[in-house]
ModelCIF file with pLDDT and N, C-alpha, C, O atoms, coordinates in Angstrom:
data_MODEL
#
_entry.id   MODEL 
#
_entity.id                         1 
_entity.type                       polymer 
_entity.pdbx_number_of_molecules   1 
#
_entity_poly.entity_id                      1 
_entity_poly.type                           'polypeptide(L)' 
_entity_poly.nstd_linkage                   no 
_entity_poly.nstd_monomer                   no 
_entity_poly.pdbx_seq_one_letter_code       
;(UNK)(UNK)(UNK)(UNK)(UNK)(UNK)(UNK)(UNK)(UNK)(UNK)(UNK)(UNK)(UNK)(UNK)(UNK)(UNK)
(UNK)(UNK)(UNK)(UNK)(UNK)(UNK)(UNK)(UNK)(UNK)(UNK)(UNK)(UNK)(UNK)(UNK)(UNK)(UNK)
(UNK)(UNK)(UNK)(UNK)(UNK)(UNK)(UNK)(UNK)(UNK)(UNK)(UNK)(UNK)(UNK)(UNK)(UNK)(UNK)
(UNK)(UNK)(UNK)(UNK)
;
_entity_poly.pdbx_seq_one_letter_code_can   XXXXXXXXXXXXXXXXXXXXXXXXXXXXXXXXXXXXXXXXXXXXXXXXXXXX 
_entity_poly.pdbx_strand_id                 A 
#
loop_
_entity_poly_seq.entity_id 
_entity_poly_seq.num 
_entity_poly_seq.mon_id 
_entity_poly_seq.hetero 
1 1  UNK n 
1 2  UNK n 
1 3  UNK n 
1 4  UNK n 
1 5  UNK n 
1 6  UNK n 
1 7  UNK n 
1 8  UNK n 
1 9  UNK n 
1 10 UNK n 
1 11 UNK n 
1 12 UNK n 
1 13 UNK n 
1 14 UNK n 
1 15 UNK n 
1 16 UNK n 
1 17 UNK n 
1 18 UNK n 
1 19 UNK n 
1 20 UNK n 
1 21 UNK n 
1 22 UNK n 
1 23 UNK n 
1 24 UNK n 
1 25 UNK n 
1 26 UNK n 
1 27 UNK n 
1 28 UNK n 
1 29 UNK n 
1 30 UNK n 
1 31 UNK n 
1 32 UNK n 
1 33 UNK n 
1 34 UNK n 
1 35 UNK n 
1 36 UNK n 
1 37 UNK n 
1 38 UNK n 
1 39 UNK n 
1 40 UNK n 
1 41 UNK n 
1 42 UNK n 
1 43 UNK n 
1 44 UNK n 
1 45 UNK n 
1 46 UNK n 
1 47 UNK n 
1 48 UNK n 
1 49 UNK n 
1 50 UNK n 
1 51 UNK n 
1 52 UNK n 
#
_struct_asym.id          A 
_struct_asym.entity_id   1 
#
loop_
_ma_qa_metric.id 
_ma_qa_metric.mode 
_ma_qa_metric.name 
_ma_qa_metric.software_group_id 
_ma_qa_metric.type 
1 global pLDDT . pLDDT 
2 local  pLDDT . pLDDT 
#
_ma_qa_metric_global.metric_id      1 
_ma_qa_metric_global.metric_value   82.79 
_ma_qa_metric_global.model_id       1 
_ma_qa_metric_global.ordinal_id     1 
#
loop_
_ma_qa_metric_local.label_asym_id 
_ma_qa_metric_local.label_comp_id 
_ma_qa_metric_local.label_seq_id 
_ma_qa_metric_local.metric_id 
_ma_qa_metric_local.metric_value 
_ma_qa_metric_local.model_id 
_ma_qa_metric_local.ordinal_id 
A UNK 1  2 47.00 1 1  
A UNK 2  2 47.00 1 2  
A UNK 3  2 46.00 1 3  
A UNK 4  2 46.00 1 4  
A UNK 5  2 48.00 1 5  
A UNK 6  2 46.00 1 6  
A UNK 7  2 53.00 1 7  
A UNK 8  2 55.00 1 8  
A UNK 9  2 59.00 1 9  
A UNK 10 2 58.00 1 10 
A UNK 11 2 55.00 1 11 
A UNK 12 2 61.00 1 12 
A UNK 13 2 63.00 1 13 
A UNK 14 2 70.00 1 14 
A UNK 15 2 80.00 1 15 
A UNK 16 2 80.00 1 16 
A UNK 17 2 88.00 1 17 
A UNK 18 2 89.00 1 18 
A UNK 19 2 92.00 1 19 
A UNK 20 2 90.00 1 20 
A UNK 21 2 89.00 1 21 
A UNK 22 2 93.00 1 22 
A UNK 23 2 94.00 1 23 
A UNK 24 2 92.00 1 24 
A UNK 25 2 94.00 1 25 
A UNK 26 2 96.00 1 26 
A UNK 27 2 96.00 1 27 
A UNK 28 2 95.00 1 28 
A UNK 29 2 96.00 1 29 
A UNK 30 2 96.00 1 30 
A UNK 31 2 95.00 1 31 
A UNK 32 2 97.00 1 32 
A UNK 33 2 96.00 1 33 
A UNK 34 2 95.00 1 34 
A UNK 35 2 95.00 1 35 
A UNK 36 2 96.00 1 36 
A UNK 37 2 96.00 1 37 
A UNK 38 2 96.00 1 38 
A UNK 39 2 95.00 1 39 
A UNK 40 2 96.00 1 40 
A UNK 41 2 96.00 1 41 
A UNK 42 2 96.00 1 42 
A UNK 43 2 96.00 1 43 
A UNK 44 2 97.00 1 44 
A UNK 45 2 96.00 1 45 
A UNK 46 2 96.00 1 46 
A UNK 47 2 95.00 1 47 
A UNK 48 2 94.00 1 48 
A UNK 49 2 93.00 1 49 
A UNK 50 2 93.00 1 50 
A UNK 51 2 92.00 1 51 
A UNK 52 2 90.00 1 52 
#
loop_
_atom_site.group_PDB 
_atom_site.id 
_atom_site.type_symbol 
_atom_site.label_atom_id 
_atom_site.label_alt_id 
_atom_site.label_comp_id 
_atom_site.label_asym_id 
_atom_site.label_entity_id 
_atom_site.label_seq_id 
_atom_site.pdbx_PDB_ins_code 
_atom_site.Cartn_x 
_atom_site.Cartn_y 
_atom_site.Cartn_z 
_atom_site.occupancy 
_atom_site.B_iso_or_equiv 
_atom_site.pdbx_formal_charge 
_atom_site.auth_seq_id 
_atom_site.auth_comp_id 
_atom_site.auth_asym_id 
_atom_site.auth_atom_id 
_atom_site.pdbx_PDB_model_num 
ATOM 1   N N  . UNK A 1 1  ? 0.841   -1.179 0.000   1.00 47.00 ? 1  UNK A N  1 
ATOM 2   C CA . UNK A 1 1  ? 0.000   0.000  0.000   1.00 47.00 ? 1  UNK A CA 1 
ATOM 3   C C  . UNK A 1 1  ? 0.889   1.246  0.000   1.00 47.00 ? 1  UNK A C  1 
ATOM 4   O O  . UNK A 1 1  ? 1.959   1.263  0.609   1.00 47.00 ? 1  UNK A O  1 
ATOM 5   N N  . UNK A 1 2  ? 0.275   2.614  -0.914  1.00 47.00 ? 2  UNK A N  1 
ATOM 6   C CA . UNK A 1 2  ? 1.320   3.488  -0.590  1.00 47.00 ? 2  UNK A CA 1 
ATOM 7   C C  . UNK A 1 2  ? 1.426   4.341  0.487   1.00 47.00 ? 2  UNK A C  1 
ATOM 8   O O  . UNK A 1 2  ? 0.412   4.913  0.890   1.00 47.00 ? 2  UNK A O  1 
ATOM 9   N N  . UNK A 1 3  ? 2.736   4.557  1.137   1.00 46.00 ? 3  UNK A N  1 
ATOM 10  C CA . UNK A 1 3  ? 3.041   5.057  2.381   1.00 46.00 ? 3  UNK A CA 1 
ATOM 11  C C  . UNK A 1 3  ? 2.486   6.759  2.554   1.00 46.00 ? 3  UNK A C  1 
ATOM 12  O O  . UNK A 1 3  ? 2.612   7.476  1.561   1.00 46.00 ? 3  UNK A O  1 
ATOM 13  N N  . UNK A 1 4  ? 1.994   7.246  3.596   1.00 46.00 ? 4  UNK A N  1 
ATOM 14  C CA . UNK A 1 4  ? 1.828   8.454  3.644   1.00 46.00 ? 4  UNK A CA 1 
ATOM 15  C C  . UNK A 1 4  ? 2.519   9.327  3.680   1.00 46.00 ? 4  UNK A C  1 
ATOM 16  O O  . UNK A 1 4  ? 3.623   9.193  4.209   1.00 46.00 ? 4  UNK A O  1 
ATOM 17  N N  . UNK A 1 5  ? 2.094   10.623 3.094   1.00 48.00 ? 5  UNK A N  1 
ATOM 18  C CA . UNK A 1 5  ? 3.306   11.354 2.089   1.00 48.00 ? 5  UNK A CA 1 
ATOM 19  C C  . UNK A 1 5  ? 3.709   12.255 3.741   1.00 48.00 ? 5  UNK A C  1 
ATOM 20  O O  . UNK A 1 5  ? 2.872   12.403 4.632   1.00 48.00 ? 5  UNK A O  1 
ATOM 21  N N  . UNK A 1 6  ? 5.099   12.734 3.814   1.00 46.00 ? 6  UNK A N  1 
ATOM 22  C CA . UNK A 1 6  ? 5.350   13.821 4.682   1.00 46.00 ? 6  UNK A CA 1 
ATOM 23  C C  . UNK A 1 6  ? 4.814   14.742 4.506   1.00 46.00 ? 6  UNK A C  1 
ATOM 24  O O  . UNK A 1 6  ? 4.973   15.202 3.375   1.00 46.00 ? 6  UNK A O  1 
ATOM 25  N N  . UNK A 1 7  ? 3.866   15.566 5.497   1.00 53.00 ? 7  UNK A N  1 
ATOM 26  C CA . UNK A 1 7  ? 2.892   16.958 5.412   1.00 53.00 ? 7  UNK A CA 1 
ATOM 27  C C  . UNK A 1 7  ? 3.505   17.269 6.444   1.00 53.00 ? 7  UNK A C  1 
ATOM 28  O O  . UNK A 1 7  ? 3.833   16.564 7.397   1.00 53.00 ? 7  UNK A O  1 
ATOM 29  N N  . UNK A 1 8  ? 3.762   19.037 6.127   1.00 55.00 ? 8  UNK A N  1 
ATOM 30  C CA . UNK A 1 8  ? 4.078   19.552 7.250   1.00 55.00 ? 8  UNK A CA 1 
ATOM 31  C C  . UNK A 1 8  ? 2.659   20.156 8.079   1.00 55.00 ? 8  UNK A C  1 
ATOM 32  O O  . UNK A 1 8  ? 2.126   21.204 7.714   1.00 55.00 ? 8  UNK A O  1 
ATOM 33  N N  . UNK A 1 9  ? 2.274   19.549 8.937   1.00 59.00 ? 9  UNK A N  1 
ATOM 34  C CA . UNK A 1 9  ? 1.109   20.202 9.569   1.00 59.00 ? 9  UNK A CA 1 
ATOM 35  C C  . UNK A 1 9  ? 0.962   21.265 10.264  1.00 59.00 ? 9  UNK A C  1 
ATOM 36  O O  . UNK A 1 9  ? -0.135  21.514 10.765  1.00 59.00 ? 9  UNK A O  1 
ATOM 37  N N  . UNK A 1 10 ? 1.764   21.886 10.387  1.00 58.00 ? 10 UNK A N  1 
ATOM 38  C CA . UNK A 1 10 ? 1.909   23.099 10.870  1.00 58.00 ? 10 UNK A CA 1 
ATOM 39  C C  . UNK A 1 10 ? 1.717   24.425 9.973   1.00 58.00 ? 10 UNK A C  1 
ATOM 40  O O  . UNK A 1 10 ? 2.766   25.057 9.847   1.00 58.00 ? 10 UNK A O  1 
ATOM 41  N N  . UNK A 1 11 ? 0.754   24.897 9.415   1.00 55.00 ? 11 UNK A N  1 
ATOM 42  C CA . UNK A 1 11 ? 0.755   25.727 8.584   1.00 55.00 ? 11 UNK A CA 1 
ATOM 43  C C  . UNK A 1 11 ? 1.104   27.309 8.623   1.00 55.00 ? 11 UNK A C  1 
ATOM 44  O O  . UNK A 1 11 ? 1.233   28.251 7.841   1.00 55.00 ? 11 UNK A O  1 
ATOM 45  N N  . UNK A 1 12 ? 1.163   27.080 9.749   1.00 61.00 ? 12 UNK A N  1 
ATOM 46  C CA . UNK A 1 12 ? 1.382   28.603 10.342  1.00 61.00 ? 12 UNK A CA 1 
ATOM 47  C C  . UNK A 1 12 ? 3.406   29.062 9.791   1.00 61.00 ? 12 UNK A C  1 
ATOM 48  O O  . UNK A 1 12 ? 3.748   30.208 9.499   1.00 61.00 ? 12 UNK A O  1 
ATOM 49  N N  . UNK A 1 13 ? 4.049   28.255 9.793   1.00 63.00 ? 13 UNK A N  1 
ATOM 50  C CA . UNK A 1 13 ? 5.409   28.412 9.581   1.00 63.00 ? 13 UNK A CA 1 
ATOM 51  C C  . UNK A 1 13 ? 5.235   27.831 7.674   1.00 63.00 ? 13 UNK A C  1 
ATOM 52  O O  . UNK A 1 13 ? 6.252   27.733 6.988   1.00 63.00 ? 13 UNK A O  1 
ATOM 53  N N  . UNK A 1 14 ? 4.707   27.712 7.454   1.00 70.00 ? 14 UNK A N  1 
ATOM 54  C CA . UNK A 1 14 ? 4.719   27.546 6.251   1.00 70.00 ? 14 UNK A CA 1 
ATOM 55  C C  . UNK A 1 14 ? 4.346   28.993 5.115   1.00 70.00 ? 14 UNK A C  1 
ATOM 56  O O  . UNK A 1 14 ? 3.320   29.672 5.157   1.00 70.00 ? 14 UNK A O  1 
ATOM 57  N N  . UNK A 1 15 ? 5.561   29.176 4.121   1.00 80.00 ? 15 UNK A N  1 
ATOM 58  C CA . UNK A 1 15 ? 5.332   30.247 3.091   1.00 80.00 ? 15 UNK A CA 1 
ATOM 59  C C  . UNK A 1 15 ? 4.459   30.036 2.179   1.00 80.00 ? 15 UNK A C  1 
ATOM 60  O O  . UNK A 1 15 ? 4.380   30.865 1.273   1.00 80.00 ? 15 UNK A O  1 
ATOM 61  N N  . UNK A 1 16 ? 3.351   28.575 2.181   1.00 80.00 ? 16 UNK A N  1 
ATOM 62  C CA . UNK A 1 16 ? 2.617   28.583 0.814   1.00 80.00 ? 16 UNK A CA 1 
ATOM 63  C C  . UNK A 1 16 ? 0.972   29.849 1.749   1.00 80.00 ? 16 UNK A C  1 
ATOM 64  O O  . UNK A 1 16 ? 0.714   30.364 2.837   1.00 80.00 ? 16 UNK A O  1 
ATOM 65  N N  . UNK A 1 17 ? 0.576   29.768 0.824   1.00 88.00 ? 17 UNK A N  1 
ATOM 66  C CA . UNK A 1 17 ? -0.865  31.046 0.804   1.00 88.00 ? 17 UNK A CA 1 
ATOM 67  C C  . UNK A 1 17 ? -2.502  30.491 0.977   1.00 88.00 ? 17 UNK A C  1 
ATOM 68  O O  . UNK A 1 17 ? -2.919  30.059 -0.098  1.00 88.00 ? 17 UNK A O  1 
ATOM 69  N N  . UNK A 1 18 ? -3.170  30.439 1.720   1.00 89.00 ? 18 UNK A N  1 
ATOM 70  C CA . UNK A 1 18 ? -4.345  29.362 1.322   1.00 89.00 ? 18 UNK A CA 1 
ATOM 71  C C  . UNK A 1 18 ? -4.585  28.967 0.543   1.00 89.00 ? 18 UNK A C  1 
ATOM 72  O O  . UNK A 1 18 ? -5.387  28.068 0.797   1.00 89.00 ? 18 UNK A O  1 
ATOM 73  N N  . UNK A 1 19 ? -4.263  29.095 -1.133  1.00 92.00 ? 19 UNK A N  1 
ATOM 74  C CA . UNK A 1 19 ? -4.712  28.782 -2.019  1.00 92.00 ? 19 UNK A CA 1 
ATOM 75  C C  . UNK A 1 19 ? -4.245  27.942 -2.163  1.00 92.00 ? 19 UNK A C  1 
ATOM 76  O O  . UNK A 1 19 ? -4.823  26.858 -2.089  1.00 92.00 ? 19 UNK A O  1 
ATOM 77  N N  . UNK A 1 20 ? -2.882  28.085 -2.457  1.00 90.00 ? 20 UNK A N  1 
ATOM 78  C CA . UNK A 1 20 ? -1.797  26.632 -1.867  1.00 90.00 ? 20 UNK A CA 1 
ATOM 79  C C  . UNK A 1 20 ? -2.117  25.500 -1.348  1.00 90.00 ? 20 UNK A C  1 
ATOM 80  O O  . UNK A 1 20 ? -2.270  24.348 -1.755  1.00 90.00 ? 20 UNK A O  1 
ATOM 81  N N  . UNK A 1 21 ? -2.239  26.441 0.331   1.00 89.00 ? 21 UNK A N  1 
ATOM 82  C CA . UNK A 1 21 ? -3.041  25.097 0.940   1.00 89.00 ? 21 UNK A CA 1 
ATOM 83  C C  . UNK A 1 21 ? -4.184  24.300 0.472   1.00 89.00 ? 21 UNK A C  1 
ATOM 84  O O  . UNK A 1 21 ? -4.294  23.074 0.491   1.00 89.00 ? 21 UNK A O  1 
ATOM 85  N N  . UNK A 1 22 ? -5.174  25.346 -0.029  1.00 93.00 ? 22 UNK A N  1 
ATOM 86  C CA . UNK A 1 22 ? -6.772  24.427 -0.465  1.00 93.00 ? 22 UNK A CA 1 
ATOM 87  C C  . UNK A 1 22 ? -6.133  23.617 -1.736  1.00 93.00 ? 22 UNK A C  1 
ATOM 88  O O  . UNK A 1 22 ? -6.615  22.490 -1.850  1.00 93.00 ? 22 UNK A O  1 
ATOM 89  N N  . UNK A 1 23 ? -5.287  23.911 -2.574  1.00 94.00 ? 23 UNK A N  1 
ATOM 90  C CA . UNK A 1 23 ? -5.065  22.960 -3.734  1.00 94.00 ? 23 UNK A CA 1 
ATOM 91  C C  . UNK A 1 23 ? -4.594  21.725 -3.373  1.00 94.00 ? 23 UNK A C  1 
ATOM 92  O O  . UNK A 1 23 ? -4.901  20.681 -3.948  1.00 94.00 ? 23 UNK A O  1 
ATOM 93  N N  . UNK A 1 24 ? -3.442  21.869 -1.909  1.00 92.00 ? 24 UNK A N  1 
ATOM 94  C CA . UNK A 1 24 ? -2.563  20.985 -1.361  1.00 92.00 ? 24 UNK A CA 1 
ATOM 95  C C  . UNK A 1 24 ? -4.038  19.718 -1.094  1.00 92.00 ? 24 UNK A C  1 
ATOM 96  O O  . UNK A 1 24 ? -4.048  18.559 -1.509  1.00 92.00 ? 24 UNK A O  1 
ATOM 97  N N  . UNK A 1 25 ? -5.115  20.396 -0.317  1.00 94.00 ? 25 UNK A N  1 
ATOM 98  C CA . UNK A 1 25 ? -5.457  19.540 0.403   1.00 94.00 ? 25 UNK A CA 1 
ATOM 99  C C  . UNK A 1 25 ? -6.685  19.108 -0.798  1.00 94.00 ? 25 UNK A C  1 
ATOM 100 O O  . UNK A 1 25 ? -7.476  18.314 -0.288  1.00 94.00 ? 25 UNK A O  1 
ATOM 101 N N  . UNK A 1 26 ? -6.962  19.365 -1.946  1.00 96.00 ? 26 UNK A N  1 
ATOM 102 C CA . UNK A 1 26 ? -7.929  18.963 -3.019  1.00 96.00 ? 26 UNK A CA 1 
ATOM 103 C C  . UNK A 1 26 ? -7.251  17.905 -3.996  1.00 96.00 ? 26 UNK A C  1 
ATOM 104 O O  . UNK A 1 26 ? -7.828  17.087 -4.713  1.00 96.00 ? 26 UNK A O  1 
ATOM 105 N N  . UNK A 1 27 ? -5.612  18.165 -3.819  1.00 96.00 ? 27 UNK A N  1 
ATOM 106 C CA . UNK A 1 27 ? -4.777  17.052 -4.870  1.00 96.00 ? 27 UNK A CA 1 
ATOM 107 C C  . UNK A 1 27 ? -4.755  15.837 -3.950  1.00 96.00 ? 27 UNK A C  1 
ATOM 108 O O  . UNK A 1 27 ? -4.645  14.731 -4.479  1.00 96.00 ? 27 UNK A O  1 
ATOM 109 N N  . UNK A 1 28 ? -4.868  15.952 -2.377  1.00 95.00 ? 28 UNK A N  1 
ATOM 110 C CA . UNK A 1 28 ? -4.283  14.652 -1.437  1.00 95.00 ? 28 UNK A CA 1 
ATOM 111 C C  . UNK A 1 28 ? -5.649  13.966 -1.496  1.00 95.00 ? 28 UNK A C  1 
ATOM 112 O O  . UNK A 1 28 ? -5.642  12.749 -1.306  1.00 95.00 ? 28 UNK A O  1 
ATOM 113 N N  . UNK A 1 29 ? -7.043  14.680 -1.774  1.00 96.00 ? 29 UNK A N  1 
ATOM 114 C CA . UNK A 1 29 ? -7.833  13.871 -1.770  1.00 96.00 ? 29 UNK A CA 1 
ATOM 115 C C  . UNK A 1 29 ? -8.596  13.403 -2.904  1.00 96.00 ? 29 UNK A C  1 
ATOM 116 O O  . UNK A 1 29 ? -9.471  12.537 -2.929  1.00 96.00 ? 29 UNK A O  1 
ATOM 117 N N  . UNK A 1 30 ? -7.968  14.356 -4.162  1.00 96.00 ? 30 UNK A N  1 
ATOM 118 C CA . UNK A 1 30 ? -8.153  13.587 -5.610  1.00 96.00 ? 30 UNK A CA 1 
ATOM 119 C C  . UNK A 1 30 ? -7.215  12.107 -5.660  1.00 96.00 ? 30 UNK A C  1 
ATOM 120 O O  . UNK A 1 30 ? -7.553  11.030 -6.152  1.00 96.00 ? 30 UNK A O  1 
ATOM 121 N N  . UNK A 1 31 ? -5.730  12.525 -4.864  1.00 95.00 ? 31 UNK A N  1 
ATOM 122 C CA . UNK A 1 31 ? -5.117  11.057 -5.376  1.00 95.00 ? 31 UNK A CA 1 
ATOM 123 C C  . UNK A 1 31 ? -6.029  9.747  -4.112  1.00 95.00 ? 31 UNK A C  1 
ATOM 124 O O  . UNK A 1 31 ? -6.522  8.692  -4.512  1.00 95.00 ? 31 UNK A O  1 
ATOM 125 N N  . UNK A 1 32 ? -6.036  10.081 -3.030  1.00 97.00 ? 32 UNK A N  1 
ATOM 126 C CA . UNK A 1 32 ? -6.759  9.201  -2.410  1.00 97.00 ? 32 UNK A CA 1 
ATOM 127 C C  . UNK A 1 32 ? -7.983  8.433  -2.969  1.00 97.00 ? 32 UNK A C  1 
ATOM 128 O O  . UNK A 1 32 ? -7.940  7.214  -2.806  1.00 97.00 ? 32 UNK A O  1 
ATOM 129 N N  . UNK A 1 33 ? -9.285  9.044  -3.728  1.00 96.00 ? 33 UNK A N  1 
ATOM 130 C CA . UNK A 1 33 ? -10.009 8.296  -4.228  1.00 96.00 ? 33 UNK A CA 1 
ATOM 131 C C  . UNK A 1 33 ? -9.987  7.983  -5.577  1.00 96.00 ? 33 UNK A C  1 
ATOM 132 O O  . UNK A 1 33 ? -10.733 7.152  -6.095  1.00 96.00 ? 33 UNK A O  1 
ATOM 133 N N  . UNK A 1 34 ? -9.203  8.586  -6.115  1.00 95.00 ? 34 UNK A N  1 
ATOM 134 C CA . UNK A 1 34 ? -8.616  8.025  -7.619  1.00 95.00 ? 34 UNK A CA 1 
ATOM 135 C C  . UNK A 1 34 ? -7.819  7.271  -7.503  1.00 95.00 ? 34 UNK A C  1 
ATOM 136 O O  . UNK A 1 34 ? -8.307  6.164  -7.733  1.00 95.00 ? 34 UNK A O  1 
ATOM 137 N N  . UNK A 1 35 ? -6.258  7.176  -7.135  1.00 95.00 ? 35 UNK A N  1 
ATOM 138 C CA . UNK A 1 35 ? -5.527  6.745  -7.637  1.00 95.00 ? 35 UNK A CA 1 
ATOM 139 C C  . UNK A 1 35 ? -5.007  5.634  -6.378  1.00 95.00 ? 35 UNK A C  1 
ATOM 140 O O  . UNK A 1 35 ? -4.335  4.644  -6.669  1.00 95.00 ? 35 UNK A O  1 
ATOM 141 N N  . UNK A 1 36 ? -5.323  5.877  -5.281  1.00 96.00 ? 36 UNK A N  1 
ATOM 142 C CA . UNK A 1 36 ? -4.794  4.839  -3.539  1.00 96.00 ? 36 UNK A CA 1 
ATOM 143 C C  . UNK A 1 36 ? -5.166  3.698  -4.062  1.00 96.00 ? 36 UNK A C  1 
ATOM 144 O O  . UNK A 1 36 ? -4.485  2.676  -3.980  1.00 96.00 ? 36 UNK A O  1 
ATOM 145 N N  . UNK A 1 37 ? -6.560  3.794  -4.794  1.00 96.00 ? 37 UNK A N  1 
ATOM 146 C CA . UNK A 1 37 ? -7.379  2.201  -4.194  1.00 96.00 ? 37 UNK A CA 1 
ATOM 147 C C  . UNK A 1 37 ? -6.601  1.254  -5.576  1.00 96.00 ? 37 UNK A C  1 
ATOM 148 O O  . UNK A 1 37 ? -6.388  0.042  -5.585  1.00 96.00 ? 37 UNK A O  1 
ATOM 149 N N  . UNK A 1 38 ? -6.351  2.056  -6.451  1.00 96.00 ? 38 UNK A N  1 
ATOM 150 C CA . UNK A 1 38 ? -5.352  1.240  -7.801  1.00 96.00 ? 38 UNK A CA 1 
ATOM 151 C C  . UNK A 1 38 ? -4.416  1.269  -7.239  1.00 96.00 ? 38 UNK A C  1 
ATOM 152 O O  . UNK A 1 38 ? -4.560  0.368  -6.413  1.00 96.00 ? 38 UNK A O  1 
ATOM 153 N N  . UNK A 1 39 ? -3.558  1.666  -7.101  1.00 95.00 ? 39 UNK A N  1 
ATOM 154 C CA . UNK A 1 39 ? -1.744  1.615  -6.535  1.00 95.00 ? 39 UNK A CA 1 
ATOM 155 C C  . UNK A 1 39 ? -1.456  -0.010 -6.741  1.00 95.00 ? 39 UNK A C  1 
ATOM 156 O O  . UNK A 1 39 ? -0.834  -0.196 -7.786  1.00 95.00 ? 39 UNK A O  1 
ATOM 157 N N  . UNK A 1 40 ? -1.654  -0.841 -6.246  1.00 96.00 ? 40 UNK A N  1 
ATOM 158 C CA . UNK A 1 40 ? -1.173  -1.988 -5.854  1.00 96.00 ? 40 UNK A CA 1 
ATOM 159 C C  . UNK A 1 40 ? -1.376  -2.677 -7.128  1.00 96.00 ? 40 UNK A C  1 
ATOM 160 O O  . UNK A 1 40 ? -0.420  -3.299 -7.592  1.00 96.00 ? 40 UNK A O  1 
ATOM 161 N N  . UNK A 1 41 ? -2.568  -2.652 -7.802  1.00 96.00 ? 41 UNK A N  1 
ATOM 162 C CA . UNK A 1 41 ? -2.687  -3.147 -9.267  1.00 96.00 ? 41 UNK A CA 1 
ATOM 163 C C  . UNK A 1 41 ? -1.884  -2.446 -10.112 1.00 96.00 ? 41 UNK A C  1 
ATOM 164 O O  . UNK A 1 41 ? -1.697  -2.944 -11.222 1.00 96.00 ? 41 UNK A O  1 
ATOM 165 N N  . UNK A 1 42 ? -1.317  -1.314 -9.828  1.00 96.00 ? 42 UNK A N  1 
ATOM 166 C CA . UNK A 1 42 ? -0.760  -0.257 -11.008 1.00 96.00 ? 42 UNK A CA 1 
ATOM 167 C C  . UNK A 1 42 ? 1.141   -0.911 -10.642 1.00 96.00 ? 42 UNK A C  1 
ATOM 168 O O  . UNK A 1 42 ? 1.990   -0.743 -11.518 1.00 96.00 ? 42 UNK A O  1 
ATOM 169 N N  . UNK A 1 43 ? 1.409   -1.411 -9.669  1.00 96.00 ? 43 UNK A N  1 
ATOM 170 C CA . UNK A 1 43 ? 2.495   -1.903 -9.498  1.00 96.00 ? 43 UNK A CA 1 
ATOM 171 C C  . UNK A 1 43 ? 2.650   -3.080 -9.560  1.00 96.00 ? 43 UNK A C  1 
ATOM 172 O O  . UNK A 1 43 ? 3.823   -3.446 -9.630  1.00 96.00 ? 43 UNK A O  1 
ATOM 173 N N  . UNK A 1 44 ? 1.800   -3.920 -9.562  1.00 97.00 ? 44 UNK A N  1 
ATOM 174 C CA . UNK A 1 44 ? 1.355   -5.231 -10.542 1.00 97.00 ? 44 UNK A CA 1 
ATOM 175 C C  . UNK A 1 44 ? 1.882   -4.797 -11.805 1.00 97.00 ? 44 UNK A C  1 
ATOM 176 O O  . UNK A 1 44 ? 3.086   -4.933 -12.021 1.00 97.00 ? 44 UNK A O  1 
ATOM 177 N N  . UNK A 1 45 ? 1.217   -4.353 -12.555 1.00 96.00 ? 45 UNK A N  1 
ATOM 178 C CA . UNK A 1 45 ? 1.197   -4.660 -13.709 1.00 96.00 ? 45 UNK A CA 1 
ATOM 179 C C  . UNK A 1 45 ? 2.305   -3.958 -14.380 1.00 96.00 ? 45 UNK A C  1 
ATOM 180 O O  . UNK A 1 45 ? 2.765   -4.255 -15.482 1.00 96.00 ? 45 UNK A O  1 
ATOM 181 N N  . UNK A 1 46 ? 2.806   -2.705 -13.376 1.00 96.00 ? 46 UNK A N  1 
ATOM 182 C CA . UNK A 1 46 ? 4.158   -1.933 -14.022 1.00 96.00 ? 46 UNK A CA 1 
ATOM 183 C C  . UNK A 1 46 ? 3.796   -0.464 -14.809 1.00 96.00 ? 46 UNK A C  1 
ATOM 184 O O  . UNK A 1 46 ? 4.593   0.214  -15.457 1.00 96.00 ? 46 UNK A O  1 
ATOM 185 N N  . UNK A 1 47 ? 2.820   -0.267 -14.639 1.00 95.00 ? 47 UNK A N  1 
ATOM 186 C CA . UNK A 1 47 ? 2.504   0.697  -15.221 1.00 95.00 ? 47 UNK A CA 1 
ATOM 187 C C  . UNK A 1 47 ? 1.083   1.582  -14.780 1.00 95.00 ? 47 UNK A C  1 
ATOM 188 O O  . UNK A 1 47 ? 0.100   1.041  -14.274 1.00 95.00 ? 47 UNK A O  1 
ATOM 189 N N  . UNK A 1 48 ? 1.183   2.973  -15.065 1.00 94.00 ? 48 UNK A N  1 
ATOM 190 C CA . UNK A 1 48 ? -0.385  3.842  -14.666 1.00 94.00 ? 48 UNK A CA 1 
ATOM 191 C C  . UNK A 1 48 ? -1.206  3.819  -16.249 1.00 94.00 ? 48 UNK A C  1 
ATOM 192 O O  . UNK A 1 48 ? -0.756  4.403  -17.235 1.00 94.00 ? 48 UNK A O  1 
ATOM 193 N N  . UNK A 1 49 ? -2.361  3.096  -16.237 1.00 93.00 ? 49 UNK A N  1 
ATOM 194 C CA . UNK A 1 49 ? -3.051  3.597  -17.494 1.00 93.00 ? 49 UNK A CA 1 
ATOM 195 C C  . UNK A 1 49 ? -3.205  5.012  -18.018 1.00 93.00 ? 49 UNK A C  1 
ATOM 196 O O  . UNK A 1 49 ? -3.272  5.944  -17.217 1.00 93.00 ? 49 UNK A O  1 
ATOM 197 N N  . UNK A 1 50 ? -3.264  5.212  -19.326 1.00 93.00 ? 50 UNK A N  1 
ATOM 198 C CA . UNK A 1 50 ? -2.892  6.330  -20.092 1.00 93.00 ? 50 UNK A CA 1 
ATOM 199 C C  . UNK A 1 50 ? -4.121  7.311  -19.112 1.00 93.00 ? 50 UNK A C  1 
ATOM 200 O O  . UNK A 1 50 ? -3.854  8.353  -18.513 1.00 93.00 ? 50 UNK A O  1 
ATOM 201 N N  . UNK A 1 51 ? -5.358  6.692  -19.166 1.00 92.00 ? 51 UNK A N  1 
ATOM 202 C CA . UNK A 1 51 ? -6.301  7.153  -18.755 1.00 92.00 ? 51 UNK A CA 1 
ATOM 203 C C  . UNK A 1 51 ? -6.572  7.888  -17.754 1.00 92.00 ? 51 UNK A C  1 
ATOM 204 O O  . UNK A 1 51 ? -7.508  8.685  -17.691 1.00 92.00 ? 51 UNK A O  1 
ATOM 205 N N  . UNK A 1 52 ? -5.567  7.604  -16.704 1.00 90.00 ? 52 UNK A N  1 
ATOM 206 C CA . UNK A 1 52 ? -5.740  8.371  -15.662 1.00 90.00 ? 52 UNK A CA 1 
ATOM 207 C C  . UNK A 1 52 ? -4.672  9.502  -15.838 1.00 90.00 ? 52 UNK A C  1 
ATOM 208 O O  . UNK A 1 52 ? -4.580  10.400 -15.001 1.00 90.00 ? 52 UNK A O  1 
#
């Protein structure tokens, strides 16, 4: 399964801008229900379909 990515949770010391953040946290949960639950088949087989 793939390992969870390093987040710095502390946002307050961080230079990105909310927008940043809201994208940060809209890409972690596009790859979570797109792409988590394939992972293990996608490393099976050696490859990500074109499709995604």
């Amino acid at each position: 399964m793939v390992n969870a990515l390093a987040v710095n949770k502390d946002d307050s010391r961080s230079f990105f801008t909310k927008d940043h953040l809201s994208y940060r946290q809209a890409f972690r949960e596009f790859l979570h229900k797109e792409a988590v639950p394939y992972y293990d088949q996608w490393e099976q087989e050696g490859a990500i379909p074109s499709s995604f």
